[in-house]
MISESE-350919 format. One line per field, with one value per atom (N, C-alpha, C): residue in one letter; atom name; x, y, z. Coordinates in steps of 0.05 Angstrom, whole numbers, padded with zeros to 5 digits. Example, Ala and Ser with C-alpha at 12.3 -4.5 7.8 and 13.67 -1.06 7.14 Angstrom:
romar = A, A, A, S, S, S
dogu = N, CA, C, N, CA, C
u = 00264, 00246, 00264, 00257, 00273, 00258
v = -00114, -00090, -00066, -00045, -00021, 00001
w = 00156, 00156, 00156, 00142, 00143, 00157
! end
This chain:
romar = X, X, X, X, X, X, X, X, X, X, X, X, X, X, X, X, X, X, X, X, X, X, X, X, X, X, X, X, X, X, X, X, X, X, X, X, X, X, X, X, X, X, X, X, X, X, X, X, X, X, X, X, X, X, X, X, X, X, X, X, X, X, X, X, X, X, X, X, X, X, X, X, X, X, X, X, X, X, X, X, X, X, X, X, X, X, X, X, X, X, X, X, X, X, X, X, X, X, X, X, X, X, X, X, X, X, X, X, X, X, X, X, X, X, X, X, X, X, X, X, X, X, X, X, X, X, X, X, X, X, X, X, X, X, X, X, X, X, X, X, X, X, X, X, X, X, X, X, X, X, X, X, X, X, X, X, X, X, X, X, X, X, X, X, X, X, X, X, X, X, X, X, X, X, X, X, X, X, X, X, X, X, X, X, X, X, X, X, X, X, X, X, X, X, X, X, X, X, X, X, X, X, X, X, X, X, X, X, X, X, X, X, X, X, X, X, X, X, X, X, X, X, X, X, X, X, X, X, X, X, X, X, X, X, X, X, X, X, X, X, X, X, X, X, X, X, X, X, X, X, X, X, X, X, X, X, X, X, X, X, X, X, X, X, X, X, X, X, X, X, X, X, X, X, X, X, X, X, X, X, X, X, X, X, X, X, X, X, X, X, X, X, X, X, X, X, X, X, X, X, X, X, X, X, X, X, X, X, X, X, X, X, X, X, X, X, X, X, X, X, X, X, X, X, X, X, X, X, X, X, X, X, X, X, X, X, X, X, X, X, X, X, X, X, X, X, X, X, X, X, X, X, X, X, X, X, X, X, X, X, X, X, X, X, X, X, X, X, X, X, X, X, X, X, X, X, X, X, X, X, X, X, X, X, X, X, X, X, X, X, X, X, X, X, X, X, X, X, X, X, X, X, X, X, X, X, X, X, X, X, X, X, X, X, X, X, X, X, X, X, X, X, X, X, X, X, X, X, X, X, X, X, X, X, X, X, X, X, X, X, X, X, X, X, X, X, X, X, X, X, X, X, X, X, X, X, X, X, X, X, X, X, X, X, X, X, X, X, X, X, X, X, X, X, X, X, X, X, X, X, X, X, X, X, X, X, X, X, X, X, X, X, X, X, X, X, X, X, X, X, X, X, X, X, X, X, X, X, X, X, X, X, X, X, X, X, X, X, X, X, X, X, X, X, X, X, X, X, X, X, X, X, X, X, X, X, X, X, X, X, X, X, X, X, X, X, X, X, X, X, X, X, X, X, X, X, X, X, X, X, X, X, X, X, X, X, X, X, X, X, X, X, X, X, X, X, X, X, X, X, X, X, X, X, X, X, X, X, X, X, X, X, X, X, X, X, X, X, X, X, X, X, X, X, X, X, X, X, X, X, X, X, X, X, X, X, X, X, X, X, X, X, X, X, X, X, X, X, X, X, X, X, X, X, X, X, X, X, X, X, X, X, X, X, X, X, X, X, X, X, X, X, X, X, X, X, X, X, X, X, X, X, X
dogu = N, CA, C, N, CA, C, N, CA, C, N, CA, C, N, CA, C, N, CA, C, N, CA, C, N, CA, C, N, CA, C, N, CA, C, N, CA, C, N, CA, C, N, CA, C, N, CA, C, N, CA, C, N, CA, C, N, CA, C, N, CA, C, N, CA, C, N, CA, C, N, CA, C, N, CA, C, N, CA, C, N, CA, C, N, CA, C, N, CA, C, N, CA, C, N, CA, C, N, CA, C, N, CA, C, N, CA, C, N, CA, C, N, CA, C, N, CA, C, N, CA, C, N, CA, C, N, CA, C, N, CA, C, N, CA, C, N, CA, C, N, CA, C, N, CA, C, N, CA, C, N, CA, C, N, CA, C, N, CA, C, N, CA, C, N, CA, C, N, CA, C, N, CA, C, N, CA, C, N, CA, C, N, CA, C, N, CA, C, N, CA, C, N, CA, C, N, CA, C, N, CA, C, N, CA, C, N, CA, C, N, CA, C, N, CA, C, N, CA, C, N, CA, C, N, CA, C, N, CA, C, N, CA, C, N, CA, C, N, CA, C, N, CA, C, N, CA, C, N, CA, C, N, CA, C, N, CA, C, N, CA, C, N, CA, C, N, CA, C, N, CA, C, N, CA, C, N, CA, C, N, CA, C, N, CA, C, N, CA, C, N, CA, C, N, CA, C, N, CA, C, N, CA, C, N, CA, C, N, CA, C, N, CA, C, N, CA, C, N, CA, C, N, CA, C, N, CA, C, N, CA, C, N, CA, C, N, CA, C, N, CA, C, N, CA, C, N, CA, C, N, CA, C, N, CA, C, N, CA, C, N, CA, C, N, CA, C, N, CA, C, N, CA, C, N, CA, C, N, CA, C, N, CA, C, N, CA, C, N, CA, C, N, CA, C, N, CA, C, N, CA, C, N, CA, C, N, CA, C, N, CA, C, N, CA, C, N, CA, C, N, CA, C, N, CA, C, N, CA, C, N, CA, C, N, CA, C, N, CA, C, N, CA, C, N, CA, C, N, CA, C, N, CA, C, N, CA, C, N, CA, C, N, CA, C, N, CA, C, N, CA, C, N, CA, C, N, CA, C, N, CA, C, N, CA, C, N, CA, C, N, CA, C, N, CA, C, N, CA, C, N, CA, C, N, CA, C, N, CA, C, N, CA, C, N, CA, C, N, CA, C, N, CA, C, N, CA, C, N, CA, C, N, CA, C, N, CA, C, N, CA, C, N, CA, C, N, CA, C, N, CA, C, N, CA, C, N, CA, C, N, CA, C, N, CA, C, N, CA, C, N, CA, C, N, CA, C, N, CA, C, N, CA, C, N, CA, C, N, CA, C, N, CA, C, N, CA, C, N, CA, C, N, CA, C, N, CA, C, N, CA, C, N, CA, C, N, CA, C, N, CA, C, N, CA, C, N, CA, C, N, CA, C, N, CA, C, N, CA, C, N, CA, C, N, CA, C, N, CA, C, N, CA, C, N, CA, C, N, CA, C, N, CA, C, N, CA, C, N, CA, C, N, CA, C, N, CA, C, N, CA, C, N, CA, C, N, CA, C, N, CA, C, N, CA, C, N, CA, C, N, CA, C, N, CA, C, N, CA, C, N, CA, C, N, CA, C, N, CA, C, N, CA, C, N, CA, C, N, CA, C, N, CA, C, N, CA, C, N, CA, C, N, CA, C, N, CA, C, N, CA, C, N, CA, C, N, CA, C, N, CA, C, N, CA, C, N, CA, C, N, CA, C
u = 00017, 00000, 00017, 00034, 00059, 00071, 00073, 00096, 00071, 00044, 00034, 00025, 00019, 00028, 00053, 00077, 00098, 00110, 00094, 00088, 00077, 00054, 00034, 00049, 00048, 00063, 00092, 00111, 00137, 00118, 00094, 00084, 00082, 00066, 00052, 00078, 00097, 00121, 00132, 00139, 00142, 00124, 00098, 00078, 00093, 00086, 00095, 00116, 00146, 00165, 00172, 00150, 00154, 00138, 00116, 00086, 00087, 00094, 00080, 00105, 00137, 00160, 00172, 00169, 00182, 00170, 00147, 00120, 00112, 00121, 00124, 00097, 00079, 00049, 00031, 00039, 00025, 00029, 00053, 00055, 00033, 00041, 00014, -00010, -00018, -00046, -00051, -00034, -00038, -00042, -00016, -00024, -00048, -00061, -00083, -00103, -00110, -00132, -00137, -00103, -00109, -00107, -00107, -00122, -00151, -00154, -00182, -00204, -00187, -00184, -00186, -00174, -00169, -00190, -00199, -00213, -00234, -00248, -00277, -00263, -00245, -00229, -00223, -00200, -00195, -00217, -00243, -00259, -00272, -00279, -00288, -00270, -00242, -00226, -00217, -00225, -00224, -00245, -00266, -00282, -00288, -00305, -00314, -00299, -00287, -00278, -00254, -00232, -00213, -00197, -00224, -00197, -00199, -00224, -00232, -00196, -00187, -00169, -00148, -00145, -00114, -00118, -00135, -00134, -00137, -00128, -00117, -00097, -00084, -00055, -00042, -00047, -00028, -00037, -00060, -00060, -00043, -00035, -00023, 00013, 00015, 00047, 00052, 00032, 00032, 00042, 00027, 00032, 00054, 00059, 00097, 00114, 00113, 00131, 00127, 00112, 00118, 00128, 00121, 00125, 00165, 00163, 00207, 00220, 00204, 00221, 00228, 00201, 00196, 00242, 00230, 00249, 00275, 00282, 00306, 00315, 00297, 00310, 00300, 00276, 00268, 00280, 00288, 00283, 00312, 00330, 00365, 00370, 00358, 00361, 00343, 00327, 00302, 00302, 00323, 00322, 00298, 00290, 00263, 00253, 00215, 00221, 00197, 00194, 00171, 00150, 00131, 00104, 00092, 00085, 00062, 00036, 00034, 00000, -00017, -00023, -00046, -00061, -00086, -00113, -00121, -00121, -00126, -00110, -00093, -00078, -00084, -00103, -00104, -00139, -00150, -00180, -00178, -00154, -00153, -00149, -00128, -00117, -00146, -00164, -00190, -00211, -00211, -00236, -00212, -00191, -00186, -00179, -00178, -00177, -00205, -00229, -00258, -00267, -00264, -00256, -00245, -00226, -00211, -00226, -00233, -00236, -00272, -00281, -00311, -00311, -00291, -00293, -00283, -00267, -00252, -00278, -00289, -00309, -00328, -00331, -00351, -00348, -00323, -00312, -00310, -00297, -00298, -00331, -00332, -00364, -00386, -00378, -00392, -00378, -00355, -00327, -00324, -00326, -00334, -00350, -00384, -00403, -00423, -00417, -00433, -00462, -00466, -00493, -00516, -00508, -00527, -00547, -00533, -00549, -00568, -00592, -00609, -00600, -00607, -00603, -00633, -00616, -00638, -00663, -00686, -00703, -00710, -00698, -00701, -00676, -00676, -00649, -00645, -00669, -00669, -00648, -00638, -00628, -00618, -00656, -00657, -00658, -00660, -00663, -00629, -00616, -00592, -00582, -00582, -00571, -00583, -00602, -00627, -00609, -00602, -00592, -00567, -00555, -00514, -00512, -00535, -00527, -00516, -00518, -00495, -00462, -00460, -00430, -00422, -00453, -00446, -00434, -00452, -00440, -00418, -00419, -00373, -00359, -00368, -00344, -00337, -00364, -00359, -00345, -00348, -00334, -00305, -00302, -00270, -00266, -00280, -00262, -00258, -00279, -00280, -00260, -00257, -00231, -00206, -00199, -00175, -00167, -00189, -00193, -00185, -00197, -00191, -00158, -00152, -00113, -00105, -00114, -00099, -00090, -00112, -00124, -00098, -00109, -00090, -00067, -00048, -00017, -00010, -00027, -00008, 00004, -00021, -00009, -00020, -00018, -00038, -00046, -00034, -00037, -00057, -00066, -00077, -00115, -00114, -00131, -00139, -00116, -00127, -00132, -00120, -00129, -00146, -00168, -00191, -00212, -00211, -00222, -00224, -00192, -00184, -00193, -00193, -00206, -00233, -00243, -00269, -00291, -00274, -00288, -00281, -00263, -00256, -00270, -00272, -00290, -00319, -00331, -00364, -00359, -00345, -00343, -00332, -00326, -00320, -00339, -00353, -00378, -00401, -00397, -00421, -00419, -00396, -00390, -00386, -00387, -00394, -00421, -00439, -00469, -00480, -00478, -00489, -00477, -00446, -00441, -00420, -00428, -00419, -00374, -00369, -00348, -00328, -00308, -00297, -00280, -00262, -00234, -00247, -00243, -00249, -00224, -00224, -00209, -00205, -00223, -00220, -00203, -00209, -00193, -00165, -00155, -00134, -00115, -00128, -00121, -00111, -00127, -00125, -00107, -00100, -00077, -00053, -00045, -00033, -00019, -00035, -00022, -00005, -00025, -00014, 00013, 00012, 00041, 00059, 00054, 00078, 00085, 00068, 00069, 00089, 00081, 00102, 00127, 00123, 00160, 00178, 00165, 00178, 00185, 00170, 00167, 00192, 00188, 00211, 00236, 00238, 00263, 00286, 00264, 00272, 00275, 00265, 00271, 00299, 00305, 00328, 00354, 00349, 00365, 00366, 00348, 00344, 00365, 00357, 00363, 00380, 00408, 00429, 00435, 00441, 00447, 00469, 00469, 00506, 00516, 00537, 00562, 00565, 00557, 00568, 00552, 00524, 00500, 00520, 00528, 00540, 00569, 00582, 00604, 00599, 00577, 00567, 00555, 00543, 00539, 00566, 00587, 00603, 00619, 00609, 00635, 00624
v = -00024, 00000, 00025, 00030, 00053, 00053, 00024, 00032, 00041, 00039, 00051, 00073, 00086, 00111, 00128, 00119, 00121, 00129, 00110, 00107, 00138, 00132, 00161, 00186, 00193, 00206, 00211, 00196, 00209, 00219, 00196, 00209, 00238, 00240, 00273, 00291, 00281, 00307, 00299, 00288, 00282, 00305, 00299, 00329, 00357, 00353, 00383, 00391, 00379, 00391, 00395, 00371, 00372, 00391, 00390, 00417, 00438, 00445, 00469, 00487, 00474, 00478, 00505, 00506, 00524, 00548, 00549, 00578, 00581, 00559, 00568, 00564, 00542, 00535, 00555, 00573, 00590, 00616, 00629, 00641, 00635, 00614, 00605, 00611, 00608, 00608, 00634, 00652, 00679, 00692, 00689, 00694, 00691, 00660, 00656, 00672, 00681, 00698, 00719, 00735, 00758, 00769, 00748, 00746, 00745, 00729, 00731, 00758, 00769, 00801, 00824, 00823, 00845, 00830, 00808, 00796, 00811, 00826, 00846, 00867, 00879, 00900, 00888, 00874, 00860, 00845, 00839, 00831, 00855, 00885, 00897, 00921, 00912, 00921, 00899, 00881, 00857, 00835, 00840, 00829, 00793, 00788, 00762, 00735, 00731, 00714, 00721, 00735, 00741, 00751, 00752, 00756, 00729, 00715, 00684, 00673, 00675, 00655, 00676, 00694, 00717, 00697, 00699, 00684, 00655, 00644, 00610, 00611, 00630, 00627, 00640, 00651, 00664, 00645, 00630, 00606, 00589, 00580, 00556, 00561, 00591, 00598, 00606, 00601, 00611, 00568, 00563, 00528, 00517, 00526, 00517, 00522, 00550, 00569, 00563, 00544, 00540, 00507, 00494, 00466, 00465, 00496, 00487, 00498, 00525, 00533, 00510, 00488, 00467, 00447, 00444, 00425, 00445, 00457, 00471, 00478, 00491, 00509, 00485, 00472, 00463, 00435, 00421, 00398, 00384, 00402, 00393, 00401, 00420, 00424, 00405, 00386, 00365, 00336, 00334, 00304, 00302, 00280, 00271, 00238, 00236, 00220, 00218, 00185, 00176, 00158, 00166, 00164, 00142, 00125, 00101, 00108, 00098, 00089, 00077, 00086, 00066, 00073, 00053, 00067, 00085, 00088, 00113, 00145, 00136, 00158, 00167, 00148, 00153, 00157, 00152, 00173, 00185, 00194, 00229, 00247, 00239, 00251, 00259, 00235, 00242, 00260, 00257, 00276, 00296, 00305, 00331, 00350, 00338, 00344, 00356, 00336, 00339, 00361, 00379, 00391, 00413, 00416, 00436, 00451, 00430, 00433, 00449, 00428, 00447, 00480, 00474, 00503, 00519, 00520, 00537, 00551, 00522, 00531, 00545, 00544, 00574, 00596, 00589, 00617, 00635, 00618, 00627, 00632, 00625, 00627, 00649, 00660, 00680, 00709, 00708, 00717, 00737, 00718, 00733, 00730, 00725, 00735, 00738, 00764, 00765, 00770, 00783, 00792, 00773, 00746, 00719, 00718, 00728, 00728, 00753, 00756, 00777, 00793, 00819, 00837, 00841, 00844, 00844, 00871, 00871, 00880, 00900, 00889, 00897, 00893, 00917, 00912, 00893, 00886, 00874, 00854, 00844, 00824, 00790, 00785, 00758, 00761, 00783, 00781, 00787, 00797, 00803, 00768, 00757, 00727, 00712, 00716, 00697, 00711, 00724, 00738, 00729, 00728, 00715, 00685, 00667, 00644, 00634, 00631, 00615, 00627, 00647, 00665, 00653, 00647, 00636, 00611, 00597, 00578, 00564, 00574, 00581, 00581, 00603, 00615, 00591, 00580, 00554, 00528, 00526, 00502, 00520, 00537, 00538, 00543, 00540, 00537, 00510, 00498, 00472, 00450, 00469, 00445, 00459, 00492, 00493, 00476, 00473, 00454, 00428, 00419, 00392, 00381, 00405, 00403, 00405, 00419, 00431, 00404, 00392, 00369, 00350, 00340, 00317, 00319, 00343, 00345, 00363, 00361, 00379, 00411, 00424, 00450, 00470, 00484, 00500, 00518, 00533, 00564, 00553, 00534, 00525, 00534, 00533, 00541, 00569, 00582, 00612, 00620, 00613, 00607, 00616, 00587, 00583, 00606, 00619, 00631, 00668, 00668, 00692, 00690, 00677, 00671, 00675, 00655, 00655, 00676, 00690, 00721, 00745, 00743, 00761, 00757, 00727, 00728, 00736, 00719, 00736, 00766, 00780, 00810, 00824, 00809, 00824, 00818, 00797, 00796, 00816, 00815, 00828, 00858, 00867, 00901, 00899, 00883, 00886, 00880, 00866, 00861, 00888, 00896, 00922, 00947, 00944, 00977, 00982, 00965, 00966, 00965, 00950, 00948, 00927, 00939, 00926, 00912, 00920, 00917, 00901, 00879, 00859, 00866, 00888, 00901, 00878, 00862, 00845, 00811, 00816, 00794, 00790, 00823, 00823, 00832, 00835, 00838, 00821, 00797, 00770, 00758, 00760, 00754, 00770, 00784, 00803, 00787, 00777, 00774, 00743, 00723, 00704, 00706, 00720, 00728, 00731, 00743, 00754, 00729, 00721, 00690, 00671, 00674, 00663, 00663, 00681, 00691, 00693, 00693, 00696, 00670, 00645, 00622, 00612, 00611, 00618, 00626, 00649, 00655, 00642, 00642, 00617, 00595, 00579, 00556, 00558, 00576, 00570, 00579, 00590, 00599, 00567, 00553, 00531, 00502, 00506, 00477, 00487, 00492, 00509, 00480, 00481, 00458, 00445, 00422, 00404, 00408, 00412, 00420, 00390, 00368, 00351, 00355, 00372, 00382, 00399, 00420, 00436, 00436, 00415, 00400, 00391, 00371, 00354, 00380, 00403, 00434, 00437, 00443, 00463, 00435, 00404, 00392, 00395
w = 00000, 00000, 00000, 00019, 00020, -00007, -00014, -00037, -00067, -00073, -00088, -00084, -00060, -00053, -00057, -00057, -00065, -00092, -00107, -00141, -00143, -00142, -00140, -00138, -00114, -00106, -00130, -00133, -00156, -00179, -00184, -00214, -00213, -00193, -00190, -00182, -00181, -00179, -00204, -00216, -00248, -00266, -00257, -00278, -00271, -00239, -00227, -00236, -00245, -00244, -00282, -00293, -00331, -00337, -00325, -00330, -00325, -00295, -00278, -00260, -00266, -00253, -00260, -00295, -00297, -00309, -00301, -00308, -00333, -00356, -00379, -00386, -00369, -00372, -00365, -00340, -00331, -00354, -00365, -00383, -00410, -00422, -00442, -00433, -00408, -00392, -00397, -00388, -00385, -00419, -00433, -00465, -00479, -00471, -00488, -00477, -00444, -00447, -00443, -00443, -00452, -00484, -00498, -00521, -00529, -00520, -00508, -00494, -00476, -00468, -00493, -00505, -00540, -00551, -00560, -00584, -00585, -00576, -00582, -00600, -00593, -00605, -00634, -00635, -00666, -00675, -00666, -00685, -00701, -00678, -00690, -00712, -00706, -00729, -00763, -00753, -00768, -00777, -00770, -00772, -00767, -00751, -00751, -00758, -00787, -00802, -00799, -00813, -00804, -00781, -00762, -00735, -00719, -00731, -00716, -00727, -00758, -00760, -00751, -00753, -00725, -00699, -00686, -00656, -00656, -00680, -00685, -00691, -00704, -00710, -00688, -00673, -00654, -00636, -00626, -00603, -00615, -00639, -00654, -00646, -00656, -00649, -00619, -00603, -00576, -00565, -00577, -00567, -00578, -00601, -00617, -00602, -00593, -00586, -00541, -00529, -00504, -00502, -00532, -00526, -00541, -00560, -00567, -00536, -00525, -00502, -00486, -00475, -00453, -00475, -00501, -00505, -00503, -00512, -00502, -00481, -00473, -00440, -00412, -00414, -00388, -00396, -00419, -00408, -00408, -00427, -00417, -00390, -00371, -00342, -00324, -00329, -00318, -00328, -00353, -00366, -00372, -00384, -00404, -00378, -00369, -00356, -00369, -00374, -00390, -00364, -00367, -00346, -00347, -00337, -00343, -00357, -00365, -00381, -00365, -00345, -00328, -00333, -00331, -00340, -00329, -00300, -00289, -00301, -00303, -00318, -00336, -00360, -00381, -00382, -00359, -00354, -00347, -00322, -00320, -00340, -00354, -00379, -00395, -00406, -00422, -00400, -00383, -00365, -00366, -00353, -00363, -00380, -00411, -00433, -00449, -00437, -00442, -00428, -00396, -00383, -00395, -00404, -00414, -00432, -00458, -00486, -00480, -00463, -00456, -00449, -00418, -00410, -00430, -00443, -00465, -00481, -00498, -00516, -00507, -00479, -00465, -00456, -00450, -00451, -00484, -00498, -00526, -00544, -00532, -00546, -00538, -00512, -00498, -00501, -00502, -00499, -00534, -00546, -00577, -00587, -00578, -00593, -00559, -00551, -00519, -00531, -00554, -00559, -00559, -00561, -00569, -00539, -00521, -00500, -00496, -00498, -00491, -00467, -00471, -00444, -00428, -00406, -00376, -00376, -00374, -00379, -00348, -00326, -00303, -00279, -00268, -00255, -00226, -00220, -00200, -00190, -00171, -00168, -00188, -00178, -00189, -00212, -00225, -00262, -00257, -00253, -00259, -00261, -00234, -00238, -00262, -00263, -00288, -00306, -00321, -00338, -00348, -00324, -00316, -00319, -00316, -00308, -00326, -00357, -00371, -00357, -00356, -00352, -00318, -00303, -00277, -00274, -00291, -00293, -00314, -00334, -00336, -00322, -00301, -00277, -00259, -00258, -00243, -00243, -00274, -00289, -00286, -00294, -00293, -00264, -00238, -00212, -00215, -00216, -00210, -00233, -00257, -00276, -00259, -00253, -00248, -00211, -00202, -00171, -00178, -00205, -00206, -00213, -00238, -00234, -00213, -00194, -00175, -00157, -00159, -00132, -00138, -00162, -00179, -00180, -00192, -00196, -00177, -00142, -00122, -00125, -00153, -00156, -00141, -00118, -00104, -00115, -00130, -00152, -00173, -00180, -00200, -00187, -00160, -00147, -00149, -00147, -00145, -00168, -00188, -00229, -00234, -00217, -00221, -00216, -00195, -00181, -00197, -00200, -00211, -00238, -00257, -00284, -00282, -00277, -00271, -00256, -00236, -00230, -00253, -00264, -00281, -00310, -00323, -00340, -00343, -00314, -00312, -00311, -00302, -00300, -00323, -00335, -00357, -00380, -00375, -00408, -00388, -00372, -00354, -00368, -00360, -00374, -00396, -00416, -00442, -00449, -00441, -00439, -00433, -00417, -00392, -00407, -00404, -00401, -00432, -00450, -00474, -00474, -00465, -00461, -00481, -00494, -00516, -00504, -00491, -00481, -00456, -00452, -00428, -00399, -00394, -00372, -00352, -00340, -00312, -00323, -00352, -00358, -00362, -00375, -00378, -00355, -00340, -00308, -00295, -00297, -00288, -00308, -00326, -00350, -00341, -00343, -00335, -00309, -00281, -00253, -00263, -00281, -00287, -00298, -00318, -00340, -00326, -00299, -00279, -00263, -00256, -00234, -00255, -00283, -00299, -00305, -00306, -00311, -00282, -00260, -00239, -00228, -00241, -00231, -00258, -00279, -00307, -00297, -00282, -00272, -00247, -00225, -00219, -00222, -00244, -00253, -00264, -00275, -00288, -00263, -00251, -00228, -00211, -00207, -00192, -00211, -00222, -00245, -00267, -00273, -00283, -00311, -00331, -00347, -00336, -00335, -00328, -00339, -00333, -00351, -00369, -00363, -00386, -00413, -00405, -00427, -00447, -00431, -00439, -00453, -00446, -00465, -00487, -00485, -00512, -00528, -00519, -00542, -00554, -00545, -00552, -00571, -00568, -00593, -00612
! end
């Protein structure tokens, strides 16, 4: 029993230190939605069709461009460690991929076309929530997917993600619903704290985990 605990346990510092060690995930995190953040702006300078395929190619060179850094910079300082296939592993993997791919598409979907949702007829309270609840419940799904990384690969920040995303998205389709707002201010806010949490976590990684000099021999023959 200890020793499959044990197992467990290395796996989940195996993700932590290939995934989440050296900020370059949290950086992507932050990129893609303060893209997300501008997209009202460049659609209405670009229109619909052409800025839909701008914010695929910049998510496309945003994912090239963290998966050559991960092989260059993070993984001659971390070595390469290949993971088991357990089934469990490989239903986490599908429920948090399914997870991901959902919350994304609702966010994206609300995110650049907010108008599909009717506006509130009365300011009251309970019409305000009645009004919010797809956006409520988004906010929710993304505590509850960034809770569920969190739980699984031992990341605590993956918690506050959740929370910070997810308040900042409802508040930001909210002031574009309501108060005609292009620029998704609370999003790129919350993009913005990530980007920083990135690079500071980036920086010390490389300060932490320096290349071996034998890495660095086999470069220079």
């Amino acid at each position: 029993m200890s020793t499959s605990i044990g197992i467990g346990n290395a796996q989940k510092r195996i993700v932590q230190l290939t995934n989440y060690e050296d900020g370059l995930w949290d950086i992507l995190l932050g990129l893609v939605m303060l893209l997300l953040s501008i997209y009202p702006i460049t659609r209405e300078l670009l229109g619909p069709e052409l800025n839909l395929v701008l914010f695929l190619v910049a998510l496309a060179i945003l994912v090239i461009g963290l998966s050559t850094a991960r092989r260059y910079i993070s993984t001659p300082r971390l070595g390469y460690a290949k993971q088991r296939r357990t089934p469990t592993t490989k239903l986490l993997v599908a429920l948090t991929t399914g997870l991901v791919l959902l919350t994304l598409g609702c966010v994206i979907a609300t995110l650049l076309s907010p108008g599909w949702i009717p506006q509130i007829s009365s300011s009251s309270t309970a019409s305000l929530i009645s009004d919010l609840a797809v956006e409520i419940a988004v906010m929710f799904a993304m505590v509850g997917l960034f809770s569920l990384l969190g739980y699984l690969f031992g990341v605590t920040r993956l918690f506050v993600y959740g929370w910070l995303l997810g308040g900042a998205y409802l508040l930001s389709t909210a002031l574009s619903k309501y108060q005609g707002w292009s620029f998704n201010i609370p999003l790129a806010i919350a993009s913005g704290i990530i980007i920083v949490v990135g690079i500071v976590l980036f920086v010390r990684f490389i300060r932490k985990y320096p290349i071996p000099m034998e890495g660095r021999d086999d470069e220079q023959v």
